[in-house]
C-alpha angles and dihedrals in degrees: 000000000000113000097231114177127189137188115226102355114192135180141214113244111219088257084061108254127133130240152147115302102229091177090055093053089053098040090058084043092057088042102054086048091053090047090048103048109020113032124085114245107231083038105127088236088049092051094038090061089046088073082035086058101040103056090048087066119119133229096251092055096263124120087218118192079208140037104212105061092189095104137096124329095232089042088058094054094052110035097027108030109026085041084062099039099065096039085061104047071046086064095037083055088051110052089040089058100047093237114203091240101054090056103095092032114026082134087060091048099040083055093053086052098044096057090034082054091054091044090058088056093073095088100018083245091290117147127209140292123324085001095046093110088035093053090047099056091044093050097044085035082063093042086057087046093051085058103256087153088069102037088061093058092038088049106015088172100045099116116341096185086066092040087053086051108055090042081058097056101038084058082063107045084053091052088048094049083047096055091033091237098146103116113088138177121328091016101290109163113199099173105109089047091047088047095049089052099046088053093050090053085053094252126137101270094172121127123203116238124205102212128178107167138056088332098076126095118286089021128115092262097040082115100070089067095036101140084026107124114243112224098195136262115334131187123198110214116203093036131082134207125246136196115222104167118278098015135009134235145193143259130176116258131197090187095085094267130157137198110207116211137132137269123248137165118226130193120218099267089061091040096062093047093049085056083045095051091040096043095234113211095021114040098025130349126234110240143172115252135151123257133197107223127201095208116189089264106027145011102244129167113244136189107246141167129236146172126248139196117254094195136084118266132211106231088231080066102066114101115229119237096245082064099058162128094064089260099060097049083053093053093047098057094073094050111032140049137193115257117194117200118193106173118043105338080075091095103065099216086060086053101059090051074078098050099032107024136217136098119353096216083210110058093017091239128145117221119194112220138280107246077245114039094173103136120245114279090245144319134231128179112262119194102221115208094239152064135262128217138177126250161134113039114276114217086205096055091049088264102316131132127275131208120278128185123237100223100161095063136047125260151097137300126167098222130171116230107214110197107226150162112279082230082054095047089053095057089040086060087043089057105046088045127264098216126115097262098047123035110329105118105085114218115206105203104191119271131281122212087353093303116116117246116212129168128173140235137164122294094233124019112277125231102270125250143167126255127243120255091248097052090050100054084046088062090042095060091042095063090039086060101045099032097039091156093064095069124213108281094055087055090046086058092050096048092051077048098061095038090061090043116109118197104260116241 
C-alpha cells in the first residue's frame, strides 16, 4: 500500500462538524512502522514512500503529523517526535541498504536525515510521563534495528549532536544497570531492553544477580548462567530462605534474618531466560536489594537483583542460617534428621552427653561417646501438637519420673529440634531405650527445611509419676535457653503445668 502522509487531518462528523481525525493519525502511525520494520527496502512500495517522505519534511527538520506544536505534551510526542522518529530510522534504513531510489540524490536524502536527526534530538528521545524511560528504549531500540550502528560508521559526521546524544543515554543506561535502577513507575521494568542497548554499543549491559537456589554453582539449574561471571560469596540481610519443595525462595524479614547465596553477572540473553526459569512477575519478582560480597580480595556492599517470592510462606518452611546456603540444605537432607527433645535434652549441654560423652553434672551419671560425637549443626525451637507428661521411674534421675509425649491426644510441647546425623539419631534412641515402656514408638513431625523431624515416646502410656528436682530444673534451663524470649516465669507456669498433667486415657 502507498505510504500517504498528511499534516493536521481532520474529518466531518455526520452532523456535519469538523474535527481531528484520530484514526488518521493512527493509521500513518501504523504505516511508517510497517514501512520501518516489514517492507523490503528496495522493494518499489519501500522507495515510492522515500520521495513521499521526503517532501513531507518540514522546514525545521521534523516530519510533523501537525503544523501548530503548542498542544499537549503527550500529543507532541506522539504526532510531532515519534512521527519523526520513524521517518527518519526509515531513512537510515534507506541510505544502508542503496535504495534505487537514492542512486542519482543520496545527498538530497542524507540532508533530510541529517536535519531530521537534529530535530530528534529536542526531547533525547524521552516520552511522556510514566512512559517517559519505556518510550525512549523502544524508540532508540528502533533506531539500533534501522541500522544506526552502521550509519555511523558509514557517515560518522552525519549529524554529531545525535551521536552525542545517544552516547549520553546509553551512559546512562550502563550507570542504571549498575545500580540495578531499571524499574521505573507503575512497575515498568526496562532491564532486559537497557541492557540490550548498552551490549550492542559495545558497554557493559550486564546486571548482577543475587541467586540462592538451584542457580548456584554445583545446583540443578547452575547451566542457565553458565559464562556468567561469578563475583564471590554474597549474603542478603533482612530477608529469609524458604523452602517451598524443589527449590526455595525468599521473603523479606524484619526479624534479622539472612539468605546466603552467591554473586554473578549476567548479560541480557541470560537475563531474559532467568525471568523466564523463575517466572518473574508471577511466581517471584525481580527486585533490587543490597548484598554483602566476599570478592577474592575484600568483603564490599553491591547493588544486586533477586528474585523474590510473591506467595505466602509457613513459617516451618524457613530454612535456618546454619542450613544455607540452598546446597547445603540440599546436601543435608540425605544425612541428617531433626531430633526434638522435649524432656531433658532440652538443655543442650545434657544433650551432648549423648553425642560426646562423659559426666552429666545433673544426675551424676557418665555416657560413653557416640562413634561420632560431632555436635548438632545447629537447633531451633520446634512447638510440638501435643502434650507431655511425666512418668515410669528413671534409674538416671534416682527413680523419678521422666518426660513422656502424649501422642494420642492433641496439645502443646516446647521442644528443641537438633539437627543431626541420622547414625547420631540412632545412638541417641539406644541410649534413651528402645522397649515398649520407654522410648520405643517413633513420631514423625513433619519435616523442616525439607529434613524429616522425628522425636520418641513410649508405645502405650506409661503409669504417671513426678520428676526429681534435679530433672526438672534440667528441663527448666533447657526451655530458658532455647525460648529465651518466654522469661522465666512463663516457664515457671509451664513447668507447674506439666507436673499436674496426668496422661489422658
Amino acid at each position: 500500500m502507498a505510504l500517504t502522509l498528511i499534516r493536521d487531518p481532520r474529518t466531518t462528523t455526520p452532523d456535519g462538524a469538523e474535527r481531528i481525525d484520530i484514526e488518521a493519525f493512527e493509521r500513518m502511525g501504523r504505516e511508517l512502522a510497517h514501512l520501518r520494520d516489514e517492507v523490503p527496502a528496495k522493494s518499489e512500495e519501500f522507495e515510492d514512500a522515500l520521495d513521499e517522505i521526503v517532501d513531507f519534511q518540514r522546514e525545521d527538520g521534523s516530519f510533523s503529523l501537525v503544523s501548530d506544536y503548542r498542544i499537549e505534551s503527550d500529543s507532541r510526542i506522539e504526532y510531532v517526535y515519534r512521527p519523526s522518529y520513524a521517518c527518519c530510522q526509515i531513512l537510515v534504513k534507506a541510505v544502508l541498504s542503496g535504495s534505487e531510489g537514492l542512486v542519482n540524490g543520496i545527498d538530497e536524502f542524507l540532508d533530510a536525515l541529517r536535519r531530521g536527526l537534529a530535530f530528534c534530538c529536542g526531547r533525547s528521545l524521552a516520552g511522556h510521563g510514566y512512559e517517559s524511560e519505556r518510550q525512549q528504549v523502544e524508540d532508540l531500540r528502533n533506531f539500533m534495528s534501522a541500522g544506526y550502528l552502521r550509519l555511523t560508521n558509514a557517515h560518522p559526521g552525519l549529524c554529531p549532536e545525535f551521536n552525542e546524544m545517544v552516547h549520553g543515554i546509553v551512559a546512562g543506561y550502563e550507570r542504571r544497570l549498575r545500580d540495578c535502577a531499571t524499574v521505573f513507575g507503575f512497575g515498568t521494568d526496562l532491564t532486559l531492553g537497557m541492557s540490550d542497548v548498552v551490549e550492542a554499543f559495545g558497554g557493559d549491559g550486564r546486571v548482577a544477580v543475587f541467586v540462592y537456589g538451584t542457580l548456584m554453582e554445583g545446583a540443578s539449574r547452575a547451566g542457565a548462567l553458565e559464562g556468567c561471571a561469578h563475583l564471590g560469596s554474597a549474603r542478603l540481610d533482612g530477608h529469609a530462605l524458604y523452602d517451598l519443595g524443589e527449590f526455595p525462595g525468599i521473603r523479606p524479614s524484619d526479624d534479622g534474618g539472612c539468605v546466603l547465596g552467591e554473586l554473578r553477572l549476567v548479560d541480557a540473553r541470560h537475563l531474559d531466560e532467568l525471568d523466564r526459569i523463575e517466572g518473574a512477575g508471577r511466581l517471584f519478582d525481580r527486585a533490587p536489594v543490597d548484598v554483602v560480597v566476599a570478592g577474592a580480595t575484600r568483603t564490599f556492599t553491591r547493588r544486586a537483583f533477586a528474585y523474590v517470592y510473591r506467595g505466602e510462606v509457613a513459617p516451618w518452611r524457613r530454612v535456618p542460617e546454619a542450613l544455607q546456603p540452598w546446597t547445603r540444605t540440599v546436601s543435608l537432607r540425605r544425612t541428617h534428621v531433626w531430633y526434638v527433645a522435649y524432656g531433658s535434652c532440652l538443655l543442650r549441654e545434657r544433650f551432648m552427653r549423648y553425642l560426646a560423652g562423659g559426666v552429666c553434672a545433673d544426675n551424676g551419671r557418665e555416657y560413653e561417646p557416640c562413634s561420632d560425637p560431632t555436635p548438632p549443626v545447629c537447633d531451633v525451637p520446634f512447638i510440638i501438637g501435643h502434650s507431655v507428661y511425666f512418668g515410669n521411674r528413671s534409674r538416671s534421675w534416682g527413680g523419678a519420673g521422666a518426660a513422656f509425649l502424649d501422642v494420642d491426644h492433641d496439645g502443646i510441647a516446647h521442644g528443641r529440634a537438633y539437627l543431626i546425623t541420622r547414625e547420631q539419631y540412632e545412638w541417641v534412641r539406644d541410649k534413651e531405650g528402645r522397649s515398649a515402656d520407654w522410648y520405643g514408638r517413633e513420631v514423625d513431625l513433619g519435616n523442616l527445611a525439607g529434613i524429616p523431624v522425628v522425636t520418641f515416646t513410649s508405645e502405650k502410656p506409661r503409669p504417671s509419676n513426678a520428676p526429681s528436682a534435679a530433672y526438672l530444673d534440667v528441663v527448666r534451663r533447657g526451655m530458658e535457653e532455647a525460648y529465651p524470649a518466654l522469661g522465666r516465669d512463663v516457664v515457671s507456669e509451664l513447668l507447674l503445668d506439666m507436673c499436674a498433667r496426668r496422661r489422658e486415657d
